[in-house]
N, C-alpha and C positions, 0 to 999 in steps of 0.2 A: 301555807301562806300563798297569797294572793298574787305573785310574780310576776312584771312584764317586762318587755326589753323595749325600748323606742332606740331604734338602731339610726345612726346619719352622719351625713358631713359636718354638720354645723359649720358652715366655712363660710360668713360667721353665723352663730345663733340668733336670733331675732326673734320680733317680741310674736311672733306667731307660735314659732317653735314654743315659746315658754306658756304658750295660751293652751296647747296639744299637752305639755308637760306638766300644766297643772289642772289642767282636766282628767290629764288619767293619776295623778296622787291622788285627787277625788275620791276614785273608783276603785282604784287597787291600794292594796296594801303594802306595796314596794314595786317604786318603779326604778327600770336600770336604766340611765340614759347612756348610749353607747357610742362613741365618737367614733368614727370609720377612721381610720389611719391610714390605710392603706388601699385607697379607692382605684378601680380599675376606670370609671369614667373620667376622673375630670382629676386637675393637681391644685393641692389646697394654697388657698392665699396666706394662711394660720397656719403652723404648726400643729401636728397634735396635741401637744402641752399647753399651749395657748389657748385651745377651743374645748379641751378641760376646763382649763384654770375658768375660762369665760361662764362657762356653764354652773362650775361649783358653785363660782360668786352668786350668779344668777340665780339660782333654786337653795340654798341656803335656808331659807322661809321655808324651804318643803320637806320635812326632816323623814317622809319615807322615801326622798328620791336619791338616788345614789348615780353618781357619773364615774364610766371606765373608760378605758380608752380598747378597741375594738380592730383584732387584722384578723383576717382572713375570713372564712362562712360565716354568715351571721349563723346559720344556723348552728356551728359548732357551738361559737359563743353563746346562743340561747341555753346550750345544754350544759356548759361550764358552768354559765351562773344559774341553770334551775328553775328557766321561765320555758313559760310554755305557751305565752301568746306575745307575740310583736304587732306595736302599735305605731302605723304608720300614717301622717297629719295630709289630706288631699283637699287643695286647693282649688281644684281643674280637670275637667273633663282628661286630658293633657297626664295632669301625674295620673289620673288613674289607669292608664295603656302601659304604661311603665311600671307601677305598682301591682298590677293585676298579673305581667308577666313575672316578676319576682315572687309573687306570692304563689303562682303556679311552680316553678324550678324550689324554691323552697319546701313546699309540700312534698315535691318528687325525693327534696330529700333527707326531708321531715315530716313523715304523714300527720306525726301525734303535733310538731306547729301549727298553733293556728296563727292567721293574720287576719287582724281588727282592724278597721277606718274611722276614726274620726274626722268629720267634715270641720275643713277649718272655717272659722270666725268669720262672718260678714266682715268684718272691719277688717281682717287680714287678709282675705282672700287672695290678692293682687300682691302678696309680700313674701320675694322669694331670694335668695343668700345673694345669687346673683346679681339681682337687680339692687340690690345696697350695695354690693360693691363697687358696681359701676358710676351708679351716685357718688361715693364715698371719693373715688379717684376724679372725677369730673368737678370735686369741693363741693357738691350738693349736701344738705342738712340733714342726717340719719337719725339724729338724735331720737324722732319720734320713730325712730322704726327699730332700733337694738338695744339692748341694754346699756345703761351708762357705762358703763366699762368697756363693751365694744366702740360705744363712740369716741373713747376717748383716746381708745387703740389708732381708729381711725382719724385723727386729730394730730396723734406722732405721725402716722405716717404721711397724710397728704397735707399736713397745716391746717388751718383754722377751716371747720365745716357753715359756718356762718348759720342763719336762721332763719 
């Protein structure tokens, strides 16, 4: 079998992430989508159950992709679940200095990992978890940027997103 892991925060998912998520069911025969739990950069706005649950709903439609929720090496977890390429979505000259260095520490300590890029979507390019949430808190309109379900997360929480 065909196996990949798409390892991240989704904190939230957005509709780039689901553009990266369903380009690679395309291509592979099961993909893992891996929600970081326990991230050493940044502290999530979601819960880890929440940005499951957001995900499930989300890819539902994609019956090879499956969502775990994801602590510690990714590389560990690549090898729990039996994949053996991680596929990571670059936006920007920007994520690739950061991606490039992970995929180097990962190698050191997972030679047989590989790490794959897909170049994200023209129309996504500029759409990052960050920059919706900041919208989302400010009452700016997400709706066109996450899944209905996210927007409506963000809807409880800051009140009406307008349009």
């Amino acid at each position: 079998m065909n196996r990949v892991l798409c390892p991240g925060s989704y904190d939230p998912v957005t509709i780039g992430h689901l553009d990266i998520i369903g380009r690679c069911s395309a291509m592979f025969d099961e993909v893992i989508v891996a929600v970081v739990d326990d991230s050493y950069r940044k502290t999530a706005l979601f819960s880890a159950g929440e940005r499951l649950h957001f995900l499930q709903e989300s890819t539902k439609d994609l019956p090879n992709v499956k969502v775990a929720i994801m602590k510690g090496l990714v590389v560990k977890f690549a090898r729990e679940v039996d994949a053996h390429v991680l596929v990571k979505g670059l936006r920007a000259l920007t994520d690739f200095e950061y991606e490039f260095q992970m995929a180097q520490l990962n190698r050191k300590l997972d030679p047989e990992l590989e790490t794959m890029y897909l170049m994200a979507s023209p129309e996504y390019s500029f759409l990052s978890s960050s920059g919706v949430k900041e919208i989302a808190k400010y009452g700016g309109c997400v709706s066109d940027l996450v899944p209905g379900i996210v927007a409506q997360r963000f809807a409880e929480m800051y009140g009406s997103l307008g349009g």
